[in-house]
N, CA and C atoms as an extended XYZ file, in Angstrom:
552
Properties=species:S:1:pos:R:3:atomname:S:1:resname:S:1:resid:I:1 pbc="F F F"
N       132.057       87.640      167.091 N   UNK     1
C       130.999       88.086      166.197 CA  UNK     1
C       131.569       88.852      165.007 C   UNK     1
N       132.371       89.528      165.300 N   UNK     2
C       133.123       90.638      164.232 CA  UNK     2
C       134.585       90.213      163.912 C   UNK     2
N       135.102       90.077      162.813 N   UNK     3
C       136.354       89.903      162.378 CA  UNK     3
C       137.298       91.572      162.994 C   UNK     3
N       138.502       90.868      162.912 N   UNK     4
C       139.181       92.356      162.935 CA  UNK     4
C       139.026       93.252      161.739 C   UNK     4
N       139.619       94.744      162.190 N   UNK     5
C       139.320       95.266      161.035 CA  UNK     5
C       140.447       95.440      160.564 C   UNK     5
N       141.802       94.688      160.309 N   UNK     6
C       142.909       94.351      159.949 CA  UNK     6
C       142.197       93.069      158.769 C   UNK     6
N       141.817       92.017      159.072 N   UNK     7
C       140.895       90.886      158.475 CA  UNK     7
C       140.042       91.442      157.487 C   UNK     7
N       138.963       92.809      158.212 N   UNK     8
C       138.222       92.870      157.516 CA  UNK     8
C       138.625       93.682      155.884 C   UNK     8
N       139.538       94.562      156.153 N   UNK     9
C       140.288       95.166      155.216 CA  UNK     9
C       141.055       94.391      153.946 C   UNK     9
N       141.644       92.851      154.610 N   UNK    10
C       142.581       92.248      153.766 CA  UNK    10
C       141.153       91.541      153.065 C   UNK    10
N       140.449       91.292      153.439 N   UNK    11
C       139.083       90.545      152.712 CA  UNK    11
C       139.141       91.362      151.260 C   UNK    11
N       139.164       92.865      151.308 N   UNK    12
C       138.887       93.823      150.291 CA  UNK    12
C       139.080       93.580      149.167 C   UNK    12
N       139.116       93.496      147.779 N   UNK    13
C       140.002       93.251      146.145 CA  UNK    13
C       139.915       94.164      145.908 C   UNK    13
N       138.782       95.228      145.739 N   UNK    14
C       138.144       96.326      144.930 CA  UNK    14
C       139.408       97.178      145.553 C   UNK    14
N       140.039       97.838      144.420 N   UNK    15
C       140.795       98.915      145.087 CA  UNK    15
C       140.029      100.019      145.087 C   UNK    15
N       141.092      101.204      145.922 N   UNK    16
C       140.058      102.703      145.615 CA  UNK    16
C       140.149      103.082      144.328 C   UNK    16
N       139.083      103.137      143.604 N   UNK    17
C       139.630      103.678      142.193 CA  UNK    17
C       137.774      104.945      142.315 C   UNK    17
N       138.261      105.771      142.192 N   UNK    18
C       137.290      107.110      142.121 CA  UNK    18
C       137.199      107.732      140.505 C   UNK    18
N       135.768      106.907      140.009 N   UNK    19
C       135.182      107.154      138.626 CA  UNK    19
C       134.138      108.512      138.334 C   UNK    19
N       134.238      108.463      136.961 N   UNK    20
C       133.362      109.232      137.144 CA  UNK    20
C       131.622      109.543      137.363 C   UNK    20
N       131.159      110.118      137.545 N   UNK    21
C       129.575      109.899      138.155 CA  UNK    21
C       128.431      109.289      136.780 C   UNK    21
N       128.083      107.765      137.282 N   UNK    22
C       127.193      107.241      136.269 CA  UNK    22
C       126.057      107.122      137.053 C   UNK    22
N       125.266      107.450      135.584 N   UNK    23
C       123.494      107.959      136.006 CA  UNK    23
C       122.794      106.643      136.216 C   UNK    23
N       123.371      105.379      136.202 N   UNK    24
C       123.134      104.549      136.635 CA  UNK    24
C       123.335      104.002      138.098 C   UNK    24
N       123.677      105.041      138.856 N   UNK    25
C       123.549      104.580      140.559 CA  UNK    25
C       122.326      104.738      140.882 C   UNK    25
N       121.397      105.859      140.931 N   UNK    26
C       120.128      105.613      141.337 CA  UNK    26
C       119.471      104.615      140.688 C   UNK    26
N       119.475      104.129      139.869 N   UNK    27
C       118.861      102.884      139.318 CA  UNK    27
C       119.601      101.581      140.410 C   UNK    27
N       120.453      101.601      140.444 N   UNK    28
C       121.590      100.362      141.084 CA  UNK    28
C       121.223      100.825      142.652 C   UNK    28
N       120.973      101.098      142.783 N   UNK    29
C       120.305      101.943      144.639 CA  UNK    29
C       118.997      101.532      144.669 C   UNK    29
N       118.028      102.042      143.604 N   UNK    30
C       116.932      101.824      143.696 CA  UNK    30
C       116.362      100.000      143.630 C   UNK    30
N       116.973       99.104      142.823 N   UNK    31
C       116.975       98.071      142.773 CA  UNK    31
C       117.185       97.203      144.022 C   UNK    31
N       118.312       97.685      145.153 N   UNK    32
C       118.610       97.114      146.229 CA  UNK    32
C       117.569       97.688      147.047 C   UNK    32
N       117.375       98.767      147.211 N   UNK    33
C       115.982       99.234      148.241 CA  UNK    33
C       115.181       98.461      147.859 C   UNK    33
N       115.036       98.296      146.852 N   UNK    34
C       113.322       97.355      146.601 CA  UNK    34
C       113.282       95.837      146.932 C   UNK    34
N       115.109       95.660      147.307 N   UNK    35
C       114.950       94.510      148.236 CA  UNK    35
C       115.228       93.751      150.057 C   UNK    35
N       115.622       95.401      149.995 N   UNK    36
C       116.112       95.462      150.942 CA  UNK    36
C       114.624       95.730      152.636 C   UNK    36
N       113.825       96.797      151.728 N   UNK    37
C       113.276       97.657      152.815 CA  UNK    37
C       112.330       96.408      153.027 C   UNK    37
N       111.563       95.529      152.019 N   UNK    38
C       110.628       94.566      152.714 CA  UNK    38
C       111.130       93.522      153.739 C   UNK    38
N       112.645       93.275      153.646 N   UNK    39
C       113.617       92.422      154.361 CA  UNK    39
C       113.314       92.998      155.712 C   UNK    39
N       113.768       94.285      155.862 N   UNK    40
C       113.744       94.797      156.586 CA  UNK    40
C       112.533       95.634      157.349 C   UNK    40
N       111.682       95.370      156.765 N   UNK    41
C       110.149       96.432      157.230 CA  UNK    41
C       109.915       96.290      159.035 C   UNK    41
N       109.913       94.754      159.752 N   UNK    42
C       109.737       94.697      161.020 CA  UNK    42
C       111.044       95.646      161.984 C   UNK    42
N       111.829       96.028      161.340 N   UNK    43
C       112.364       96.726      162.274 CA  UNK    43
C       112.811       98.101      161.370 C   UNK    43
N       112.605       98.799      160.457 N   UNK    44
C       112.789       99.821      159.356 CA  UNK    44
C       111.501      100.893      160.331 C   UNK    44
N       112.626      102.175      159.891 N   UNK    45
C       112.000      103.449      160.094 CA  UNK    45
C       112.154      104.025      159.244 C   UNK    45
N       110.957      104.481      158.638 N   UNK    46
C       111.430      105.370      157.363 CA  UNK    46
C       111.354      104.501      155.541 C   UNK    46
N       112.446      104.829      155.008 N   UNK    47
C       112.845      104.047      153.892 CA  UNK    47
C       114.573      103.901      154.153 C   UNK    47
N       115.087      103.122      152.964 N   UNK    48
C       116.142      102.803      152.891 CA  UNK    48
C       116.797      104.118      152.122 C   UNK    48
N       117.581      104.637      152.493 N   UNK    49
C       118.208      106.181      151.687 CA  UNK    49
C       119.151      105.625      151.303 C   UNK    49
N       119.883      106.810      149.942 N   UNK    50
C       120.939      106.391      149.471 CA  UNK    50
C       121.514      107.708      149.872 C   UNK    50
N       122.763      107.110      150.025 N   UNK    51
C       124.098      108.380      150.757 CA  UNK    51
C       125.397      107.601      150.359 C   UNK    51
N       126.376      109.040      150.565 N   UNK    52
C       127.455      108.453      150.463 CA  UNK    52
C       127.516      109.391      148.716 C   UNK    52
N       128.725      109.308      148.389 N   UNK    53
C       128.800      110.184      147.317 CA  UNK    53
C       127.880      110.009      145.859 C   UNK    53
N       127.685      108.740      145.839 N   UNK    54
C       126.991      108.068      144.599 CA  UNK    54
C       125.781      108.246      144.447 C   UNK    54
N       125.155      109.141      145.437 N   UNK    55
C       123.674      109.397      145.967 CA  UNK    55
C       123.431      111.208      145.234 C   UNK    55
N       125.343      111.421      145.135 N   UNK    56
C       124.945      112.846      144.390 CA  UNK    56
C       125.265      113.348      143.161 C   UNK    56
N       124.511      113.830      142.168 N   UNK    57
C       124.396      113.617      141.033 CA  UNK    57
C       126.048      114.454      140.216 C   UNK    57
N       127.045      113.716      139.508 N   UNK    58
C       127.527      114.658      138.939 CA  UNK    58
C       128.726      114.123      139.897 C   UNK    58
N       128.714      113.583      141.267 N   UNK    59
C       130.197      113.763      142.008 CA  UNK    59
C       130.844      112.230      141.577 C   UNK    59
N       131.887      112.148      140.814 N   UNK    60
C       132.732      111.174      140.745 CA  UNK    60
C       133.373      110.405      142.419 C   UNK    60
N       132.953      109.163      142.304 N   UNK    61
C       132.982      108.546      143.320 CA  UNK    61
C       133.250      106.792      143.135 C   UNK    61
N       133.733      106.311      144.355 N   UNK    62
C       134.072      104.410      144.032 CA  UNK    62
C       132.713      104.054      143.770 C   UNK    62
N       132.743      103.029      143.078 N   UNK    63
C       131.221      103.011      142.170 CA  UNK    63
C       130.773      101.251      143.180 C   UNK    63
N       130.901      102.241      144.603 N   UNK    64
C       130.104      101.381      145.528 CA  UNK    64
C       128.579      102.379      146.216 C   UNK    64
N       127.565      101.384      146.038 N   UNK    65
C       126.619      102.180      146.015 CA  UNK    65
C       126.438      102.133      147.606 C   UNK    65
N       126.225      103.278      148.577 N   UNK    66
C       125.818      103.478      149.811 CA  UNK    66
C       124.527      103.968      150.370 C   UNK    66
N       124.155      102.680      151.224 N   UNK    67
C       122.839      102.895      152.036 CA  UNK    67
C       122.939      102.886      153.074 C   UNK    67
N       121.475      103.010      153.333 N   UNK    68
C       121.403      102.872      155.184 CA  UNK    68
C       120.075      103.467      155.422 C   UNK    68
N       119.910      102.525      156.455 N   UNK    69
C       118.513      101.991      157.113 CA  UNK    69
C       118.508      102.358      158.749 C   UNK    69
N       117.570      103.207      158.826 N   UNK    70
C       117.173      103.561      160.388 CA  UNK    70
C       116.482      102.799      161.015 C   UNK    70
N       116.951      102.320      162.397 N   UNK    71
C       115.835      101.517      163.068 CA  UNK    71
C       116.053      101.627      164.178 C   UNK    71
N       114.157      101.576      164.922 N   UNK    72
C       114.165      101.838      166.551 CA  UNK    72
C       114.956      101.741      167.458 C   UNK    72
N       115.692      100.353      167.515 N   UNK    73
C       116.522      100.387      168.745 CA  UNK    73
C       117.405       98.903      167.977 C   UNK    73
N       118.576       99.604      168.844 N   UNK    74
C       119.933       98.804      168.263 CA  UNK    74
C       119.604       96.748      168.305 C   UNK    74
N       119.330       97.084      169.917 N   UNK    75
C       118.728       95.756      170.346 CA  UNK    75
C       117.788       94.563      169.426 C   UNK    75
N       116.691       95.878      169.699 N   UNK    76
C       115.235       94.771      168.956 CA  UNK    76
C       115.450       94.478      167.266 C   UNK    76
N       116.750       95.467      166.849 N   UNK    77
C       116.465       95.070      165.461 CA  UNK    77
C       117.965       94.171      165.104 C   UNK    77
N       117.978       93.201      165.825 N   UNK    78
C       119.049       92.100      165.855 CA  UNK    78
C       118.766       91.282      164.731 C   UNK    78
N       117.296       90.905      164.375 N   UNK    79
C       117.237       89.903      163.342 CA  UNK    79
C       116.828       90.359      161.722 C   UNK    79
N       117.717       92.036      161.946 N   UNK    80
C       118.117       92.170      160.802 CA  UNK    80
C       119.282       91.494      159.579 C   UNK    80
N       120.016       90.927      160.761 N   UNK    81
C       121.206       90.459      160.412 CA  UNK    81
C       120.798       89.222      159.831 C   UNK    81
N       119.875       87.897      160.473 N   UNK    82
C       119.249       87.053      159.614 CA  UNK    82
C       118.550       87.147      158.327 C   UNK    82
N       117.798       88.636      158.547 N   UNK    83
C       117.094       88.741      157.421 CA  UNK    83
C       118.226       89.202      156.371 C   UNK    83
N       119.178       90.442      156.525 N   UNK    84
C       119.678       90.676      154.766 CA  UNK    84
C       120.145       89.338      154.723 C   UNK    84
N       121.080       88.658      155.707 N   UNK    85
C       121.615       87.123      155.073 CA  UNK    85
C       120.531       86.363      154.149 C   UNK    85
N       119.416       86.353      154.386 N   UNK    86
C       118.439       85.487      153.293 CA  UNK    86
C       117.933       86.132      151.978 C   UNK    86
N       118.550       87.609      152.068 N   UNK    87
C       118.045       87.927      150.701 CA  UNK    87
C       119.881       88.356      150.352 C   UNK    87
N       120.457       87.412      150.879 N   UNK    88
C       121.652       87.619      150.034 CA  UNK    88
C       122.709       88.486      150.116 C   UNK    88
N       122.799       89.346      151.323 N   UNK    89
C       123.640       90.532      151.669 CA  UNK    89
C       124.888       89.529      153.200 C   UNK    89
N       126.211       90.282      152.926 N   UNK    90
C       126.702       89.903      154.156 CA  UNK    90
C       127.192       90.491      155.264 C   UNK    90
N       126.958       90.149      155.978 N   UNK    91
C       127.449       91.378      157.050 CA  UNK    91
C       128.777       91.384      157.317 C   UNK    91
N       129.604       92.628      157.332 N   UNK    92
C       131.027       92.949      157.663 CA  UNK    92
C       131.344       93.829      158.584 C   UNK    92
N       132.472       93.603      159.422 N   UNK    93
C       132.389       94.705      160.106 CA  UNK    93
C       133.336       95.535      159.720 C   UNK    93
N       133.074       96.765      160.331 N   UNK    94
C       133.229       98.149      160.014 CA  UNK    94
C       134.085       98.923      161.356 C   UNK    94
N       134.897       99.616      161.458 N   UNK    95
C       135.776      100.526      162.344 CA  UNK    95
C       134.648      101.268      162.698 C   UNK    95
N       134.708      101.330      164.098 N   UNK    96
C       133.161      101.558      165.090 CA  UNK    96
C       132.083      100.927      165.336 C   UNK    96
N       131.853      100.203      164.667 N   UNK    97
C       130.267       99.332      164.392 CA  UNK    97
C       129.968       99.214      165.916 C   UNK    97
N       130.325       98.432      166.224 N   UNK    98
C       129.908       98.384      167.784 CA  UNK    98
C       129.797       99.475      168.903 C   UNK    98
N       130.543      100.478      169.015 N   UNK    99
C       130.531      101.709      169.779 CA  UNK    99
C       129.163      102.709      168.862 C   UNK    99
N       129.400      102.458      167.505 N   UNK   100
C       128.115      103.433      167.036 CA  UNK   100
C       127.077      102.882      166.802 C   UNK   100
N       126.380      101.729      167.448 N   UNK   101
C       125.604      100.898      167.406 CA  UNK   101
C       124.929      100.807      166.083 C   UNK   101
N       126.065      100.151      164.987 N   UNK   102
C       125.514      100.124      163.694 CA  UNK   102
C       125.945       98.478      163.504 C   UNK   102
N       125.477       98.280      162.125 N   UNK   103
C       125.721       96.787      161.510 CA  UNK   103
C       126.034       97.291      159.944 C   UNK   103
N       127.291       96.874      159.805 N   UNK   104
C       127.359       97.126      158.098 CA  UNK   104
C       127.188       95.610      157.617 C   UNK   104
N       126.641       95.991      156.083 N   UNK   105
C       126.183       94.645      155.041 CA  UNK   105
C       127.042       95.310      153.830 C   UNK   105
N       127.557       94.253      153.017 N   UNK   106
C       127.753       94.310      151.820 CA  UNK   106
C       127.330       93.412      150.601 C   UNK   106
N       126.787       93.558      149.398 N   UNK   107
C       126.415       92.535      148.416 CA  UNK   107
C       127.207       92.872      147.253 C   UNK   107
N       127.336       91.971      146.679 N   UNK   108
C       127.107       90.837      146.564 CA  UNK   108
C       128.139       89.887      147.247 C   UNK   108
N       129.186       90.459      148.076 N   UNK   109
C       130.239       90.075      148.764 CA  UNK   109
C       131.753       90.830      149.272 C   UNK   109
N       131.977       90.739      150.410 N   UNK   110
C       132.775       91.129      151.273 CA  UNK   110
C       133.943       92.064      150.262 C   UNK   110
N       134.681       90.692      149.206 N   UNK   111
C       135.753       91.118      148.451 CA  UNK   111
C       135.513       92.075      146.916 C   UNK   111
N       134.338       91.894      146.462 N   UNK   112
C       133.650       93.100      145.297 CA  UNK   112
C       132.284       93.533      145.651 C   UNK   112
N       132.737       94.436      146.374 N   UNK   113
C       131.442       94.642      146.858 CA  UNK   113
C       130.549       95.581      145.947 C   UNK   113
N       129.233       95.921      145.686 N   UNK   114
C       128.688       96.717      144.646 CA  UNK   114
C       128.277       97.623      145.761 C   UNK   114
N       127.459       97.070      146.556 N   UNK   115
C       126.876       98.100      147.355 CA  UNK   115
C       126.988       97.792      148.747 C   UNK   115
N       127.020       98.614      149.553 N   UNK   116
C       127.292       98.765      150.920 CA  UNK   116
C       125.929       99.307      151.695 C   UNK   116
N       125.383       99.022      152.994 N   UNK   117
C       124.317       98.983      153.927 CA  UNK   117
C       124.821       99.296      155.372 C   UNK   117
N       124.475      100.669      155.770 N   UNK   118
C       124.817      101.159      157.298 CA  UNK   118
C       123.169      100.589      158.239 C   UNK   118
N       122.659       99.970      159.157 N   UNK   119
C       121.899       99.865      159.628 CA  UNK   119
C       121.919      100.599      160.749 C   UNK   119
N       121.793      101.935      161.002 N   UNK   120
C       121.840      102.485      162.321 CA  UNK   120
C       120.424      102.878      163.484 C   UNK   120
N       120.670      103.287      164.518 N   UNK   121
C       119.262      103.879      165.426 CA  UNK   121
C       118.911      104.707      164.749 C   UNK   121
N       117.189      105.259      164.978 N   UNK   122
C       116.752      105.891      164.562 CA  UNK   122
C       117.626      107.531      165.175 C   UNK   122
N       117.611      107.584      166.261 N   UNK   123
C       118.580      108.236      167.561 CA  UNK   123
C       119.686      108.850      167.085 C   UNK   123
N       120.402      108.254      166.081 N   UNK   124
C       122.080      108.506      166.348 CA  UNK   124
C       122.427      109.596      165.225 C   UNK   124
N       123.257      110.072      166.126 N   UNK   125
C       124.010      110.831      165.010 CA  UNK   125
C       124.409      110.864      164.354 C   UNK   125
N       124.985      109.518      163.928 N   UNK   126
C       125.663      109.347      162.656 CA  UNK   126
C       124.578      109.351      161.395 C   UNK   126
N       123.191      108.597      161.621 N   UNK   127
C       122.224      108.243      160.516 CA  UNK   127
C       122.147      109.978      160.220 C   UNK   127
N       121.634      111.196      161.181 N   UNK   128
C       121.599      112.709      160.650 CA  UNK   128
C       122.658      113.042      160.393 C   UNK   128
N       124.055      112.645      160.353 N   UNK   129
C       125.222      113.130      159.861 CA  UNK   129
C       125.295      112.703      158.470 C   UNK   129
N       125.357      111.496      157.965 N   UNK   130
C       124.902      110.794      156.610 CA  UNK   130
C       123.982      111.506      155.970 C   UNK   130
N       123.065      111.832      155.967 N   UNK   131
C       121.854      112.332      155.252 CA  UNK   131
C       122.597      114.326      155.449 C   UNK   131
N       123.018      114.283      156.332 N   UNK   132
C       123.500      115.831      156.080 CA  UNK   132
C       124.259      116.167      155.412 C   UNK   132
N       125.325      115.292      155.051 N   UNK   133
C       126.425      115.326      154.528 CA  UNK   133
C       125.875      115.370      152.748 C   UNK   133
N       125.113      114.232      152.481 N   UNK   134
C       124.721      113.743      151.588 CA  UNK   134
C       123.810      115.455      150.972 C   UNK   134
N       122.932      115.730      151.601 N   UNK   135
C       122.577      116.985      151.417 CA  UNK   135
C       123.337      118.612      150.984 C   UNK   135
N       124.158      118.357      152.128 N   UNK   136
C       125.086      119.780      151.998 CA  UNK   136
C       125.455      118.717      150.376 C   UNK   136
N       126.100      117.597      150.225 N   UNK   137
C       127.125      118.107      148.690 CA  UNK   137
C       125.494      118.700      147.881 C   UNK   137
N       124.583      117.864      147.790 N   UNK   138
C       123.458      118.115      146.377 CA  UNK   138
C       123.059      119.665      146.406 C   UNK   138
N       123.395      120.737      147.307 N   UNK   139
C       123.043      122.007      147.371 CA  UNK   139
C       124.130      122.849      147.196 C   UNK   139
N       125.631      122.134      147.151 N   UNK   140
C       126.818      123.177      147.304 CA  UNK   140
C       127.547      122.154      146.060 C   UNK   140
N       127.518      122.825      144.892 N   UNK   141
C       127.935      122.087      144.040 CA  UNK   141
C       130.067      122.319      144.478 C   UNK   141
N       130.400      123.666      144.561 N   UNK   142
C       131.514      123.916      144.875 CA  UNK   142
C       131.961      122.938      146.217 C   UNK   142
N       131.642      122.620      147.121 N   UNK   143
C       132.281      121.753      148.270 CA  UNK   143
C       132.126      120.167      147.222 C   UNK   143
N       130.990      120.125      146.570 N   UNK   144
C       131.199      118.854      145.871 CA  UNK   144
C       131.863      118.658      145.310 C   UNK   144
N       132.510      119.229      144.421 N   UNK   145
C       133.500      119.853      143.698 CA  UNK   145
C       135.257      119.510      144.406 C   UNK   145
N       135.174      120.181      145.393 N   UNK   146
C       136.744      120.140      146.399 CA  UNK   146
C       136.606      118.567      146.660 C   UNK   146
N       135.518      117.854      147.228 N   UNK   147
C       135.397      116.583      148.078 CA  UNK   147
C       136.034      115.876      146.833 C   UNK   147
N       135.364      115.837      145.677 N   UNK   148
C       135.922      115.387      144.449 CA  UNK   148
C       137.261      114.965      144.312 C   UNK   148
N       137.723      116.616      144.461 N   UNK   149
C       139.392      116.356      144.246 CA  UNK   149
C       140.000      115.685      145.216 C   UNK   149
N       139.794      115.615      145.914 N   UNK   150
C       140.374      114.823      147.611 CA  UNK   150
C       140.282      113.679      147.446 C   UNK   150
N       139.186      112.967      146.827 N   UNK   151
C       139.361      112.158      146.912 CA  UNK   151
C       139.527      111.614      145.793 C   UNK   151
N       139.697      112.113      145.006 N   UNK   152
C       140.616      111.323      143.462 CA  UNK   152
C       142.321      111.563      144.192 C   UNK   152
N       142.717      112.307      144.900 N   UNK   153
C       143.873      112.896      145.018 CA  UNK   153
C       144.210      111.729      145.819 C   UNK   153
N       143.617      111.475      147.137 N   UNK   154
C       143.869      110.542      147.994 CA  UNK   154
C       143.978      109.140      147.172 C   UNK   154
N       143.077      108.768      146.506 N   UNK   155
C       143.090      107.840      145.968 CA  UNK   155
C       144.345      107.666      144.840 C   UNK   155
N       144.433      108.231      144.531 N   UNK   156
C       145.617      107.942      143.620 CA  UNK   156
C       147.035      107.533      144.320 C   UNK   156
N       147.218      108.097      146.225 N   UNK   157
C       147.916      107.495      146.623 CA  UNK   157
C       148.086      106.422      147.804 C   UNK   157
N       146.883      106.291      147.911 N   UNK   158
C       146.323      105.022      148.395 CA  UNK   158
C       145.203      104.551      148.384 C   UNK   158
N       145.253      104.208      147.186 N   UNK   159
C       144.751      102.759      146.865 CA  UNK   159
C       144.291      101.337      146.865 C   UNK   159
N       144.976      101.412      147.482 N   UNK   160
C       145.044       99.740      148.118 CA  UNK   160
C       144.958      100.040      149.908 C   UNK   160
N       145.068      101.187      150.275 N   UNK   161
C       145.089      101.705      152.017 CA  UNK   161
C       143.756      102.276      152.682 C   UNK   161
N       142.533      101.389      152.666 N   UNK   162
C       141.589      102.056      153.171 CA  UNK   162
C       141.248      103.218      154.426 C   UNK   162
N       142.290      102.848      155.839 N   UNK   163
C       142.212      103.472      156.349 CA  UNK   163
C       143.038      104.839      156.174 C   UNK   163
N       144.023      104.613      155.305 N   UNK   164
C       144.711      106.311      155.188 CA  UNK   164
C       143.570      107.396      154.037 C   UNK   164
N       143.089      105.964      153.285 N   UNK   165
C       142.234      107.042      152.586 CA  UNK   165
C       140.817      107.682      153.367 C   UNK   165
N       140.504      106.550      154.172 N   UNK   166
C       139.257      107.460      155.416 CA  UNK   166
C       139.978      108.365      155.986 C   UNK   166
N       141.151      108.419      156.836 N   UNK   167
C       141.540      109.099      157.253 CA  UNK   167
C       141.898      110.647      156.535 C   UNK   167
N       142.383      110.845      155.233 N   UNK   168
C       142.423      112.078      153.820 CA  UNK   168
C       140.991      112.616      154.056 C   UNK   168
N       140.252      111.910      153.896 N   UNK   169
C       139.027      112.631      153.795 CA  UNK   169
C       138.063      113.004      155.216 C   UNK   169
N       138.575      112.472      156.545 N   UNK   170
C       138.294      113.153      157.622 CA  UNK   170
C       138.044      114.511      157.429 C   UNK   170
N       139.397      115.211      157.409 N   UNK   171
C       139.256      116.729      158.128 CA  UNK   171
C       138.070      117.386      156.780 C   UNK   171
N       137.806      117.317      156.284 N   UNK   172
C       137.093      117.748      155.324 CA  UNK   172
C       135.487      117.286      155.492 C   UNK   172
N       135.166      116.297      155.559 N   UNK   173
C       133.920      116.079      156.289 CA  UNK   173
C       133.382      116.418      157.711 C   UNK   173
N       134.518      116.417      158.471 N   UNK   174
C       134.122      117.275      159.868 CA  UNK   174
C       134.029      118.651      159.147 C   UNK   174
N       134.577      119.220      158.922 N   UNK   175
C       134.698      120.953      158.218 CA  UNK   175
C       133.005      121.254      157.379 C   UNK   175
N       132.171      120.221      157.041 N   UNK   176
C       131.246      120.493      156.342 CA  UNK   176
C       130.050      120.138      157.364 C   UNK   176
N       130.377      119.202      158.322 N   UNK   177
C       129.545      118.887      159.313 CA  UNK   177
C       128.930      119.979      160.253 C   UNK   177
N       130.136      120.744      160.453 N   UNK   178
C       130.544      121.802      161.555 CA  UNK   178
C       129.721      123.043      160.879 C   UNK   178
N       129.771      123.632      159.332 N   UNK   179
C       129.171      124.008      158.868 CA  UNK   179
C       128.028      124.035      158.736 C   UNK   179
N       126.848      122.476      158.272 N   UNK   180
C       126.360      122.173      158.432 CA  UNK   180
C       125.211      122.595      159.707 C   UNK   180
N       125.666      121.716      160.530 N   UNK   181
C       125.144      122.095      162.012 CA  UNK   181
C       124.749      123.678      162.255 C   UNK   181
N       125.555      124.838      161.887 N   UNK   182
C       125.797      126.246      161.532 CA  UNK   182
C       124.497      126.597      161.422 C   UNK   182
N       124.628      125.879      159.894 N   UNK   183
C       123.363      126.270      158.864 CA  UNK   183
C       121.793      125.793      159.629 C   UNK   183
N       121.740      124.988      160.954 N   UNK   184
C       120.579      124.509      160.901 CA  UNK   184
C       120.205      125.049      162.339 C   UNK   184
């Protein structure tokens, strides 16, 4: 069902390149929700959110736009995967997908991708970790600020290395999570 994620990585072209913040992502977000959430309405909780750095105003980020869609149960919402395929999205897999009972999509394709789609449970932690994360930067301009540099920093030395650059920006997102959680 899932390619490796050795496969799924070499699929990639887009290198990491971390731009600066254009006021044209919520427009480029908003356009895919409006095709996304009716695709998705029989198994959608909620709306389609935008997360992920491009969701916050001002933070220079890869000018891939990030979503994600909550839904009831991992199971029943299987023929999500038919549906983005007919409005044009593809599904890829992702390091965890299966243990975090998610489905990633990308459009307009695997190798340039514009925008990216997490489909997770309504349940999981990861969908309130996303939206928290996404939150703490739009209220703490200073941590937005550091995440910034990290990841222009990382990026500048790998580039072409997706997992060393997830990996750079680990300890720093647990550190805001942990915080986070604190605060609530």
């Amino acid at each position: 069902m899932y390619e490796s994620e050795a496969a799924h990585d070499a699929v990639r072209r887009d290198p990491i390149e971390i731009l600066p913040y254009d006021t044209a992502w919520p427009e480029s977000f908003e356009q895919q929700r409006l095709r996304v959430e009716p695709a998705l309405r029989p198994w959608l909780i909620g709306s389609v959110e935008h997360v992920g750095s491009t969701a916050v105003q001002g933070l220079p980020a890869k000018p891939i736009i990030d979503m994600m869609a909550m839904v009831a149960s991992y199971e029943e919402a299987e023929g999500t995967i038919a549906a983005m395929r007919e409005i044009g999205w593809t599904q890829v897999w992702e390091t965890g997908d299966e243990e975090l009972r998610r489905w990633s999509f990308c459009y307009p394709d695997p190798a340039w991708r514009t925008h990216h789609l997490h489909v997770v449970e309504y349940v999981s932690q990861l969908g309130r970790d996303c939206l928290a994360f996404r939150d703490h930067l739009r209220h703490h301009p200073d941590d937005a600020q550091r995440y910034a540099e990290i990841k222009q920093s990382l990026a500048a030395v790998h580039h072409d290395d997706r997992p060393a650059y997830r990996a750079g920006k680990a300890p720093f997102i647990e550190d805001i999570m942990r915080r986070a959680s604190v605060q609530h």
